[in-house]
C-alpha positions in Angstrom: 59.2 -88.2 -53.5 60.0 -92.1 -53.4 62.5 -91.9 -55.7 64.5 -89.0 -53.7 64.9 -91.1 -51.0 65.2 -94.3 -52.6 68.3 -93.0 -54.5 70.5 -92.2 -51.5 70.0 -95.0 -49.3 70.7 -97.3 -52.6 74.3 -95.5 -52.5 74.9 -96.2 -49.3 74.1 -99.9 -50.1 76.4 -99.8 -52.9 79.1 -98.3 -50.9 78.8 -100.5 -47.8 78.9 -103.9 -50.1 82.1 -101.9 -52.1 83.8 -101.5 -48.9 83.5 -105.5 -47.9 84.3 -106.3 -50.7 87.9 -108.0 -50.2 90.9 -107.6 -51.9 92.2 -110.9 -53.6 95.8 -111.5 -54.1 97.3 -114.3 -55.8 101.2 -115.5 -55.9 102.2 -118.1 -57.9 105.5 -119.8 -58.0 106.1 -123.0 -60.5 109.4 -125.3 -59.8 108.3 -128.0 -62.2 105.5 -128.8 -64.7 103.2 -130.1 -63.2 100.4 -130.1 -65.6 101.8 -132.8 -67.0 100.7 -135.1 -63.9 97.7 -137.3 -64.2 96.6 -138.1 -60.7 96.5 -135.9 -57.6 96.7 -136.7 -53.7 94.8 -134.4 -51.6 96.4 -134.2 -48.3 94.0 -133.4 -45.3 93.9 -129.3 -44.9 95.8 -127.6 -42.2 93.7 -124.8 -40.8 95.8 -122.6 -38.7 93.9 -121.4 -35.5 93.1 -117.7 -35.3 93.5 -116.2 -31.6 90.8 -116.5 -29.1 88.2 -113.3 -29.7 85.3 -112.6 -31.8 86.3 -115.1 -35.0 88.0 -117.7 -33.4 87.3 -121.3 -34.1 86.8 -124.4 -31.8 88.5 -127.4 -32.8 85.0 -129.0 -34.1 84.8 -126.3 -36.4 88.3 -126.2 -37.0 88.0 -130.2 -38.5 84.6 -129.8 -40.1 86.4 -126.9 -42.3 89.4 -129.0 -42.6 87.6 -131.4 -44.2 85.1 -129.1 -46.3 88.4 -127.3 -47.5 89.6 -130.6 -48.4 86.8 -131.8 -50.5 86.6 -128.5 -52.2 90.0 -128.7 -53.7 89.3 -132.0 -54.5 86.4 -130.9 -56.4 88.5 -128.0 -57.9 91.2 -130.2 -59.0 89.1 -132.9 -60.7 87.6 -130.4 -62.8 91.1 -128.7 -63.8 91.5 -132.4 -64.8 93.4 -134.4 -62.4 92.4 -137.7 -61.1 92.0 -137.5 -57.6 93.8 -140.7 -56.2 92.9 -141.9 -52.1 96.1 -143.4 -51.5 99.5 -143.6 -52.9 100.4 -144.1 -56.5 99.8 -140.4 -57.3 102.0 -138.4 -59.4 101.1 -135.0 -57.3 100.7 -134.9 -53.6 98.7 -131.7 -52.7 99.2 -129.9 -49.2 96.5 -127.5 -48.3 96.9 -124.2 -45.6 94.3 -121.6 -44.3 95.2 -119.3 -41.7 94.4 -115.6 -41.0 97.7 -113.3 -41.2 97.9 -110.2 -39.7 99.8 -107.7 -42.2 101.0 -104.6 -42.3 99.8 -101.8 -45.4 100.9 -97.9 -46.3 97.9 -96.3 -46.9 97.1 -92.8 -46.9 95.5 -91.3 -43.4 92.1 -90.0 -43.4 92.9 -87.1 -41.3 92.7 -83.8 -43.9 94.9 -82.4 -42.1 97.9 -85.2 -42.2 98.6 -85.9 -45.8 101.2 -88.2 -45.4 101.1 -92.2 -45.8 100.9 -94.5 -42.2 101.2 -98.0 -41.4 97.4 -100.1 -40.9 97.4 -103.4 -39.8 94.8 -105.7 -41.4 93.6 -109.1 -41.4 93.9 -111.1 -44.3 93.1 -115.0 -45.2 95.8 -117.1 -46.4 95.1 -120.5 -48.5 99.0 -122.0 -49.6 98.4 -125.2 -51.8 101.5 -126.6 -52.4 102.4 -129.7 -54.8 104.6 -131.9 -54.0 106.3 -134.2 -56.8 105.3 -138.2 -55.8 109.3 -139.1 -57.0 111.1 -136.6 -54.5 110.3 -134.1 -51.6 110.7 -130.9 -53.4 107.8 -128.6 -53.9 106.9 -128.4 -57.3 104.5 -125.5 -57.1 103.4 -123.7 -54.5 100.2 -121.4 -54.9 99.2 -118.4 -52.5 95.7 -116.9 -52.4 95.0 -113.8 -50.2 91.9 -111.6 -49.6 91.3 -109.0 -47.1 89.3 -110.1 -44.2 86.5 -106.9 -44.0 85.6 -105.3 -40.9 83.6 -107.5 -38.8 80.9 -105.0 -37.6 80.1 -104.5 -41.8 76.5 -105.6 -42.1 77.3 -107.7 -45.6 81.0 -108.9 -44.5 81.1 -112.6 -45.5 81.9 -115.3 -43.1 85.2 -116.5 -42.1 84.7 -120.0 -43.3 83.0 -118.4 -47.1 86.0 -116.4 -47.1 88.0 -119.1 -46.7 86.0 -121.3 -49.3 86.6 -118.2 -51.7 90.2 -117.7 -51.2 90.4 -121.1 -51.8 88.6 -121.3 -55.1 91.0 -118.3 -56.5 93.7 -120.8 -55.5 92.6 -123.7 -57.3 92.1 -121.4 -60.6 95.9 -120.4 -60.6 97.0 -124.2 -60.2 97.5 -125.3 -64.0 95.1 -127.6 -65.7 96.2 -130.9 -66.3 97.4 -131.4 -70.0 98.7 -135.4 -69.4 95.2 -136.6 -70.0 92.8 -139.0 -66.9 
């Protein structure tokens, strides 16, 4: 008897955490090579504010995650093998950028009786890291990490700032390792 009741409310665990689980999306676009570069500037994080509601951030929290997002790529980057320098003298400056985008997706309508695709809009976070050569202006590489922000009232839904420690993370593993040696 336990196990006839144990079995459907384990799928419906199974099929709430599939359903938060976000989407990740990675865009990569290389103007230089940069893996070449020994050392690496972390610039201090941008984090666009969301809107005033439910996930908004104060500006406290808005800094404290600055800051965390800035250490992590720090973190990130020293392992992929760049020296992370304080000041100048770099060969690599790195600009970080987390915001929440609202986007627009076909998907197909849950109504049996409409079988055509509609437009949803969905929440996703965004974290741009873009390189900057130390010598000139232009952006060497620019890296964009996306994941779908899960519905809110979802019991297992991650946190705004994990997701944004996550999207992060997926960042830092498509910015090339440095080959130039520390």
């Amino acid at each position: 008897m336990l196990q006839r009741t144990w079995f459907p409310s384990m799928l419906l665990v199974i099929a709430l955490a599939a359903c938060a689980a976000p989407r990740v999306e990675l865009r990569t676009r290389v103007d230089a090579d940069v893996s070449r570069a020994r050392s690496v500037r972390v610039l201090p994080a941008e984090v666009v504010p969301l809107e005033e509601g439910d996930g908004a951030l104060g500006s406290a929290a808005r800094e404290a995650l600055s800051g965390e997002l800035r250490r992590l790529a720090e973190a990130g980057l020293s392992e992929r093998g760049y020296h992370v320098a304080e000041d100048g003298g770099s060969d690599l400056q790195l600009a970080v950028s987390a915001k929440v985008d609202r986007v627009t997706r076909r998907t197909w309508s849950s109504d049996p009786d409409a079988s055509a695709l509609r437009d949803v809009e969905l929440e996703e976070v965004v974290v741009v890291l873009r390189a900057f050569d130390g010598a000139s202006p232009a952006e060497a590489l620019r890296v964009e990490a996306r994941r779908r922000l899960p519905d809110r009232a979802l019991p297992f839904a991650p946190s705004l700032d994990e997701l944004y420690r996550r999207t992060l993370g997926d960042a830092i593993d498509a910015f090339p390792a440095a080959t130039g040696g520390v």
